[in-house]
N, C-alpha and C positions, 0 to 999 in steps of 0.2 A: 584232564590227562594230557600230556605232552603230545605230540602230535607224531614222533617217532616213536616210543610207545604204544599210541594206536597202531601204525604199523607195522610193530614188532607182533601186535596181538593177533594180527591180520595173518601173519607168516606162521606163526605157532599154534593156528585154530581156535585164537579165545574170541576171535571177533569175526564175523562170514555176515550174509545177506540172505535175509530169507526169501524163500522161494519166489513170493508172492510177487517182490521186487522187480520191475521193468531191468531194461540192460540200460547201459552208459548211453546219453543222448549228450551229453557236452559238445561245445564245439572248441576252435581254437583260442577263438575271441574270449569266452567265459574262462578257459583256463588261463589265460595271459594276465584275465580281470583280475582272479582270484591271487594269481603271485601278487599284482602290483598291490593288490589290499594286504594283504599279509608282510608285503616287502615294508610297505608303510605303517603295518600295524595296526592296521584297522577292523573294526571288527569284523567278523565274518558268518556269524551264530554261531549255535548250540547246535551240539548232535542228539538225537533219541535212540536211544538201544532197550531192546527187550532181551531181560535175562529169563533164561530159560536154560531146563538142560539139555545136555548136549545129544543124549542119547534118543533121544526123542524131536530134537530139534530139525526141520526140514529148511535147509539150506543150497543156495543158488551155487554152482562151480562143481569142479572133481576134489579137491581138496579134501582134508580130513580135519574133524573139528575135536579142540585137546577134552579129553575126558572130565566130566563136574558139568560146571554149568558155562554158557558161553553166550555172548552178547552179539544180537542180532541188529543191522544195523539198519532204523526206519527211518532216521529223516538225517541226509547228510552223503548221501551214497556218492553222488556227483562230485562237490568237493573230495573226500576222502579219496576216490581212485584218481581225482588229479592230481592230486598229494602224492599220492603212494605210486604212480605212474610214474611222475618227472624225479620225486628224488630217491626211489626205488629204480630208475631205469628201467621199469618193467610190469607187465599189468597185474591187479590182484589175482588171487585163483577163482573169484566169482565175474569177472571180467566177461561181460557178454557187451561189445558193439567196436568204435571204431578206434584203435590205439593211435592212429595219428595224428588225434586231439590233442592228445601231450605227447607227442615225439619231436623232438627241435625244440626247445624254448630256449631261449637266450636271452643272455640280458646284456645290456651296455652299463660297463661301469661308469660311464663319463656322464651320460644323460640321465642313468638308474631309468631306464625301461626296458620291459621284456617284450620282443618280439619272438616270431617263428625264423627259423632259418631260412636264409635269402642267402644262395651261394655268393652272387654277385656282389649284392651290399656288404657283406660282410666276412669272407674269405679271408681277406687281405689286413681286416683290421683287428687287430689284437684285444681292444677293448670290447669287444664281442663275446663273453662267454658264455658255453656250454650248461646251463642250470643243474641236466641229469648228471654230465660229468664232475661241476664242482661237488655235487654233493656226493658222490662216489667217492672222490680225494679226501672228503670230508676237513677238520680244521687241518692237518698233517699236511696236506698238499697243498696247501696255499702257499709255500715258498716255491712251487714252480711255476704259478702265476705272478710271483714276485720278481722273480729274473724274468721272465718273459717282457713284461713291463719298463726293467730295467735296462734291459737291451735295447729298447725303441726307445730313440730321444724322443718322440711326442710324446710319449707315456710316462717316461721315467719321470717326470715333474710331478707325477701326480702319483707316485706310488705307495707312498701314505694313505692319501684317501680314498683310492682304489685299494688299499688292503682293508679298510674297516667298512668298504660298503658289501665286499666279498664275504667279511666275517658277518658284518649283518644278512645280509643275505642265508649263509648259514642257521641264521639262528633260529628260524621259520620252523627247524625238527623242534625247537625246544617249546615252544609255544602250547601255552595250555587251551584246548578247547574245552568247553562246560560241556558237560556231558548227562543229561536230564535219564532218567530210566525208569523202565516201568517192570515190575516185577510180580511173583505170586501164582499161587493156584487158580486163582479165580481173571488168569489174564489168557484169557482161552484165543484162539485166531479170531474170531467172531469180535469180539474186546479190543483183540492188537489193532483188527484192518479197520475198526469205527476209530480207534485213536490215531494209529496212520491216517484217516483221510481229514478227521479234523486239526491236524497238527502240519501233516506234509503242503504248507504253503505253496514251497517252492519246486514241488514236482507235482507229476499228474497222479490222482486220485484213484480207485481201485471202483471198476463199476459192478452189479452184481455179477455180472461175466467172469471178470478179474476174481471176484472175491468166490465162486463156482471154482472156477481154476485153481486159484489159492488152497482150498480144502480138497480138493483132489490130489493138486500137489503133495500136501505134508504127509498122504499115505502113499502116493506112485510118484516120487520125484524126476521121475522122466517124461513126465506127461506133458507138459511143455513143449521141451526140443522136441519129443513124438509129433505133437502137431504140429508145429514147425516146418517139418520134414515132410510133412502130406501135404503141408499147405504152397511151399516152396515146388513138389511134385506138380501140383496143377499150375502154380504160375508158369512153370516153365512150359506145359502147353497152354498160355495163353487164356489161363482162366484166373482171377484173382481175386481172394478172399482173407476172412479176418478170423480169428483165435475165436471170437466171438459168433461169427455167423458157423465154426466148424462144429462148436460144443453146442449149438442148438440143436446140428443133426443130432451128436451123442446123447443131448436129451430126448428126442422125439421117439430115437432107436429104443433108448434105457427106460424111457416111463411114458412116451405117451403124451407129454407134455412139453407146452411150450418156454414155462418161467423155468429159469436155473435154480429155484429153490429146490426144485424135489427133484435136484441131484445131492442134494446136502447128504442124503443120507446111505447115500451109495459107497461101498468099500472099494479100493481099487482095483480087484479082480475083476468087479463089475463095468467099472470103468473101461478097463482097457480093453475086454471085449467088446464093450458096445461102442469102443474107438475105431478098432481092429472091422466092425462089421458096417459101420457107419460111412468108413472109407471105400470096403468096398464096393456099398449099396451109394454112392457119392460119385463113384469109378463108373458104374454099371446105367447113373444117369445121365452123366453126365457123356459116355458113351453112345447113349439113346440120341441125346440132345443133339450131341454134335453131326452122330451119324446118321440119323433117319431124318433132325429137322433141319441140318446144313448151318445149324450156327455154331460156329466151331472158333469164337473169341471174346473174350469177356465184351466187346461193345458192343455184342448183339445178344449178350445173354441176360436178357428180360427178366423179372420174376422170379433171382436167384432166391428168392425166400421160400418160396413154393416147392425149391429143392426139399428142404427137410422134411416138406410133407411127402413128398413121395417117396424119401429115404425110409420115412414110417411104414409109408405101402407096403416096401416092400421088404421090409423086417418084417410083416406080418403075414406077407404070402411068400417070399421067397423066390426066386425065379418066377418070372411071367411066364405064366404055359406057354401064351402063343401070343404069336403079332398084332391081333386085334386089340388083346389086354394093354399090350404095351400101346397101340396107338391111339387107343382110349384115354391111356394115362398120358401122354404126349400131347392130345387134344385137349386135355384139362391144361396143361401146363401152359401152351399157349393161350388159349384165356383167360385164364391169372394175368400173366404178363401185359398182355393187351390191353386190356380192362383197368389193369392197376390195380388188383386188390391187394400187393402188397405195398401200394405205396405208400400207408397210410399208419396203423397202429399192428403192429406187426406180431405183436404176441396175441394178440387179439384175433385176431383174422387167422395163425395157427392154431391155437385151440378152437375155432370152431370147425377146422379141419380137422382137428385131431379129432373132435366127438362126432364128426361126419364119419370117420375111418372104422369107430368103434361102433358105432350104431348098429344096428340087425338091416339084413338085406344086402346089395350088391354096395364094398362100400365107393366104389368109381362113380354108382347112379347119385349115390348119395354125393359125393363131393359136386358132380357137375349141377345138382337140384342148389346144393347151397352158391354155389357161385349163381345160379341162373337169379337166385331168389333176391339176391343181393343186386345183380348188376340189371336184371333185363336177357332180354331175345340175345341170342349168340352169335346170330347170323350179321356179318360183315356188311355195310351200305357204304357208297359211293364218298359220302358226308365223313367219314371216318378214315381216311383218307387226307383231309384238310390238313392234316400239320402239318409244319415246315420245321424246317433244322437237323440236324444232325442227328439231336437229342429226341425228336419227335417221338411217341409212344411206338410210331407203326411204322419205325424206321427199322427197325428186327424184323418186322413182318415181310417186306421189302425184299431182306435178305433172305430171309426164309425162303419165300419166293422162288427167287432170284436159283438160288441152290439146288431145291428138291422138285421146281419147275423143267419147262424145255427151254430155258433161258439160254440166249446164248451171244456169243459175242461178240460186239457191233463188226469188229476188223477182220475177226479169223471167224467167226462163222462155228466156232468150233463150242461146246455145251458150258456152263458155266458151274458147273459140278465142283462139288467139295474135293480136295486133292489136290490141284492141278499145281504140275511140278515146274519150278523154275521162278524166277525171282520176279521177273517182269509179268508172273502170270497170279501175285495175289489180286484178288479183287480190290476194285478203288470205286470210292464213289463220282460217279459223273456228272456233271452239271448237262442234259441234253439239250437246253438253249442256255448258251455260255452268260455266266452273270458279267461280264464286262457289258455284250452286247446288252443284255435288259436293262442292266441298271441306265445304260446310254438312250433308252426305248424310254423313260421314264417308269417303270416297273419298280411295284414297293418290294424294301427288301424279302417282307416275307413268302412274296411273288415268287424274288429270285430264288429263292431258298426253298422251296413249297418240296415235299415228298414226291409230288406227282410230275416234278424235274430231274427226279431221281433215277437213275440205274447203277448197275454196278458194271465194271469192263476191266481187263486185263490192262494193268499197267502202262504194258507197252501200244493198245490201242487206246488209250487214254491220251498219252502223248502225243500220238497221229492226228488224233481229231481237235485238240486242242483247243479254239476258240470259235471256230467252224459254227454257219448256223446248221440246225436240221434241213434249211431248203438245198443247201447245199452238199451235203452229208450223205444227208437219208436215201435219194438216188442210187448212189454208188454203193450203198452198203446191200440195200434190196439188190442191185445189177450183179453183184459179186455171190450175195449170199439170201438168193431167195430164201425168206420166212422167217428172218432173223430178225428184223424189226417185230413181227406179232409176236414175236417170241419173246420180244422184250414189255407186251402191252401197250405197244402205240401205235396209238391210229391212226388208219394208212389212210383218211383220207389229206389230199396233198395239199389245201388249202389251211388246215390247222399248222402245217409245220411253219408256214409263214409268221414272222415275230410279230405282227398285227393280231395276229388271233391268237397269242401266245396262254389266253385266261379259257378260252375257249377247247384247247389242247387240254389244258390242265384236268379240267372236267371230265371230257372224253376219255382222259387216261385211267381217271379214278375211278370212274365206273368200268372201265376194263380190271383194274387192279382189287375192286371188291368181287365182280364175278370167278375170277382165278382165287382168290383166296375163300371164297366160300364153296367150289369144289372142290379145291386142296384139305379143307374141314369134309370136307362130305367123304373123303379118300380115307379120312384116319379115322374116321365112325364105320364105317364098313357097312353102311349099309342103317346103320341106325340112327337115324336121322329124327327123332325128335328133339333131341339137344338144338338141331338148327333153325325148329319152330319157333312160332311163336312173333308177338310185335318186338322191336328193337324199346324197349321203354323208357333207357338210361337216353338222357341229351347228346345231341350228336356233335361232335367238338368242333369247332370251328373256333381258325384264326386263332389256336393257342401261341402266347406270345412266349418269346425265349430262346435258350439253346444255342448251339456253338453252330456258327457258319463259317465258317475256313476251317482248312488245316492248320494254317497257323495257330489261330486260336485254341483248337485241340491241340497243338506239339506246345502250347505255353502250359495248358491245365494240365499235359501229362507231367512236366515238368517240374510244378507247384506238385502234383502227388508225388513224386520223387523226393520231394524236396522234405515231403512231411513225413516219410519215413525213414528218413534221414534224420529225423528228431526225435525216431519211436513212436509215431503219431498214426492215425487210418490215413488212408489217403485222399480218403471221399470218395462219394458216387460220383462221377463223369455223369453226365445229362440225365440229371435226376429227375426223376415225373414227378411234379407236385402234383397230388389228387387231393379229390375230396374226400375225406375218413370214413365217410358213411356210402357214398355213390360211388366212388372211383373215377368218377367228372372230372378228366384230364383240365389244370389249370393254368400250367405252366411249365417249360421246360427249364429248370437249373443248370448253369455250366456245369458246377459242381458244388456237390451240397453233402453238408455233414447234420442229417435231419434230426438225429438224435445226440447233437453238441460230440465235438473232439474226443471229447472223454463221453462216453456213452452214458446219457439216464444222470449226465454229472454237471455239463457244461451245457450254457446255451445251443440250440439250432444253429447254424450259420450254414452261409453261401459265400460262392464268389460267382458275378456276373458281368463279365467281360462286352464291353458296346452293349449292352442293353439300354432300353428305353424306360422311361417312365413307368408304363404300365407294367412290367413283368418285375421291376421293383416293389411296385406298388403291392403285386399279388402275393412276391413273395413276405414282405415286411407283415402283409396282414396274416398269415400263413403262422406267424413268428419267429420266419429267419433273422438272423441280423447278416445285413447285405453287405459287402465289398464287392468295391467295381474293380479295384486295381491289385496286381500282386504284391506291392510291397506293404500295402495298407495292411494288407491279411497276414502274411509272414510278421509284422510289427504286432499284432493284433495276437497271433502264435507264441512270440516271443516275452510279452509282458506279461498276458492273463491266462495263457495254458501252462507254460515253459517256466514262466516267474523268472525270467529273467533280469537281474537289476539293471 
């Protein structure tokens, strides 16, 4: 079929995108590609469409699709809205991402290459033209790029064969693409989305998540942008999640259950209330989370998997009576996180939560028996403490702390409470003996970096203290603001703040930071205190290697997750805990790790890990990530075997 054709079918509703379909991830580069292949006639594939009727058909956009049957568009989506973008002028009516991929193209009649518009380079020179506007003039208007041509002596010598690359250029609407199709009763979504994934090469695959969504989609075609819009809702306070991790809660709410299968059979009445109720019980955690445990930003919120299960909780009781319930359920929550039991097989570990909820008896005793049974004694030791990194397991704990503690801060003396208004007043993390000096001390870096170096301080006394040792510091701060240093957990005796004894500090702080956190546990049991019995049984982590140490480093990885949803892509976990599946045996900290491959349950594991060493390589390769040390390796590594880029 001609190629404006297909876009005429596009316009008149015989051709749309169904549901199932991602938005536009192109870039500019890929659009420029695909003229110059087309300009040169070369091939560029086949499309796949599934006919089906109209009336029945769940399709992507606001548009209306023409009555009979209509051709749904499964492999070729990208091409097609570059097409229909630059010599339409304007985006299809399924058009969900970003139009300024094909906005500007131009081509130079004199070299025949198309660039983007560059005011600069190309203002002034007439052989620069407009691709969306020729093709709007269509053959009729090419006598005013004729006299255009002919008025510039550089150009007029060439105005012959500047008229037949113009016409060629044109002739890209007329060009037939093959067009393959699949048809029939027996070509049910289940049939389409197994032949979309073994067909769609050159786009990302549909994982059961996608394909969950998909069959919800073709009865509530809003169900998409809905989550979208709750999901977009928490990022903007500073929580961020995936289509995927939202419809687990909706599973958890609706059946009970952790696999997307046994939503298949859900109608979408069902659906959209246990969206509608899932949000709220997601709202009312994440409430809890931020306001009673003080971590109130996705880098400190541990253990988001554990969300669903208590979004089940509490579909199943409704309102917590009272504060104990809730801080019962709060106390579970952080030791999941801590522990890492979701770090591991994750549908696995929510169904046996799910049959802990359902069980007979108290079902919170029951969750905390199966977390105990799984990990070990609950109770917090000195030894658990030992990470280092940004990334560290009990780097939330820290925070946690830090928040719901008498913390308070080193400059102003004043409490280090959730809220605190003004710009210079978010918390930052401090390095308490400056890593310039250590590393200058001969200190290893996971020394410099260790948790028990850690605090958290207001912006603006962050900048104050700046490279300062504690002997010189810690004086002034006690002289100004008696009690503020024990309030931070560091020990006053005045011979540890010396950088000689800088391993000897670290110790003494950790055994201060496990006794505050196993009476901050003993606060949110109320008094019942056998969850905090018991021997510690799980191995105590020590010298986990890994994890992001600068800022810098973190503002490159946030930048690489920008970057990947910018391509329709997850963005990865930020300091991901690799554990052990079966122990939760902290092994390593990941910059950022996509555990369950790019395309979910589709594509390899992989990582990115920025200055790592040997060993944390090592752990993750055997783990079965596939490693990148650098960002361009991985964006290259994005672009050829997720993206399919040629």
């Amino acid at each position: 079929m001609q190629i404006i054709n297909i876009l005429n079918y596009i316009d008149i509703g015989h051709m749309a995108l169904p549901e199932f379909q991602r938005g536009y991830v192109w870039n500019r580069d890929q659009v420029r590609g695909l003229f110059d292949s087309m300009y040169r006639r070369h091939p560029v594939g086949s499309l796949l469409t599934w006919t089906t009727e109209s009336r029945s058909a769940q399709f992507r956009g606001e548009g209306q699709l023409a009555p009979g049957v209509v051709k749904l568009l499964l492999d070729g989506q990208q091409r097609i809205t570059s097409l229909y973008g630059v010599i339409q002028g304007r985006a299809p009516k399924f058009f969900d991402g970003n139009a300024q991929a094909f906005t500007g193209l131009m081509f130079h009649v004199g070299d025949e290459k198309f660039e983007f518009y560059q005011p600069v380079k190309m203002k002034d020179d007439p052989r620069w033209v407009n691709v969306t506007n020729l093709f709007q003039k269509g053959i009729n208007g090419l006598g005013s790029y004729f006299t255009l041509f002919s008025q510039n002596e550089e150009t007029a010598p060439f105005v012959s064969d500047y008229a037949g690359r113009l016409s060629h250029l044109l002739g890209i609407a007329s060009i037939d693409l093959h067009i393959e199709d699949i048809s029939g009763e027996d070509k049910t979504l289940d049939v389409v989305v197994d032949i979309f994934n073994k067909v769609n090469s050159g786009g990302t695959k549909l994982s059961k998540g996608d394909l969950a969504l998909a069959k919800i989609c073709a009865e509530w075609p809003e169900a998409r942008d809905t989550m979208k819009k709750k999901i977009k809702e928490w990022a903007e306070a500073d929580y961020h999640f995936t289509l995927d991790w939202l419809l687990r809660s909706v599973n958890t709410v609706l059946t009970g259950e952790a696999k997307f299968l046994y939503l298949h059979g859900k109608n979408a009445e069902e659906i959209q209330g246990a969206l509608n109720r899932a949000g709220d019980h997601i709202d009312t955690t994440l409430n809890f989370i931020g306001g009673r445990l003080g971590l109130d930003h996705d880098r400190v919120l541990f253990g988001r998997y554990a969300i669903p299960v208590m979004v089940r909780y509490l579909e199943q009781h409704g309102r917590l009576p009272d504060h104990v319930e809730r801080d019962k359920l709060l106390f579970w929550y952080l030791q999941s996180g801590m522990w890492g039991r979701f770090s591991g097989s994750t549908e696995s570990f929510i169904d046996r939560d799910m049959e802990a909820l359902n069980a007979e008896g108290n079902p919170l005793d029951k969750l905390l028996e199966q977390l105990r049974l799984w990990h070990g004694g609950l109770r917090v030791e000195p030894g658990h403490f030992t990470g280092w990194s940004l990334g560290a397991r009990f780097y939330p704990v820290l925070y946690w702390l830090t928040r719901v503690g008498d913390a308070r801060d080193l400059g102003t003396g004043l409490p280090l409470k959730a809220n605190l208004l003004g710009k210079r007043n978010k918390l930052e993390v401090h390095h308490i003996f400056p890593k310039a000096q250590l590393y200058k001390n001969n200190y290893y870096r996971s020394e410099v970096n260790a948790l028990g170096n850690f605090c958290f301080l207001t912006k603006g006394t962050n900048l104050a203290i700046s490279d300062h040792l504690p002997i010189h510091y810690f004086p002034e701060v006690e002289s100004k603001h008696p009690g503020t240093l024990a309030s931070q957990w560091i020990p006053m005796d005045e011979q540890l703040w010396k950088i000689e004894n800088y391993r000897d500090f670290l110790e003494a702080r950790k055994a201060l930071l496990a006794t505050e956190a196993n009476r901050r546990f003993e606060d949110l049991l109320h008094g019942d205190l056998q969850w905090l019995e018991g021997k510690v049984t799980a191995p105590v982590t020590v010298d986990v290697p890994g994890g992001i140490t600068s800022e810098e480093e973190e503002q490159l990885l946030e930048l690489l997750g920008d970057w990947m949803e910018e391509q329709g892509l997850s963005r990865g976990l930020l300091s991901y805990d690799l554990a052990d599946r079966e122990t939760g045996q902290q092994l390593a900290v990941i910059d950022l790790a996509w555990p369950s491959g790019i395309q979910e349950e589709l594509t390899e594991p992989v990582a990115v890990l920025l200055n790592e060493g040997p060993e944390t390589l090592r752990i993750a390769a055997e783990q079965g990530l596939r490693c990148f040390t650098e960002v361009e390796k991985f964006k290259r590594y994005v672009r050829e075997e997720i993206l399919k880029e040629k």
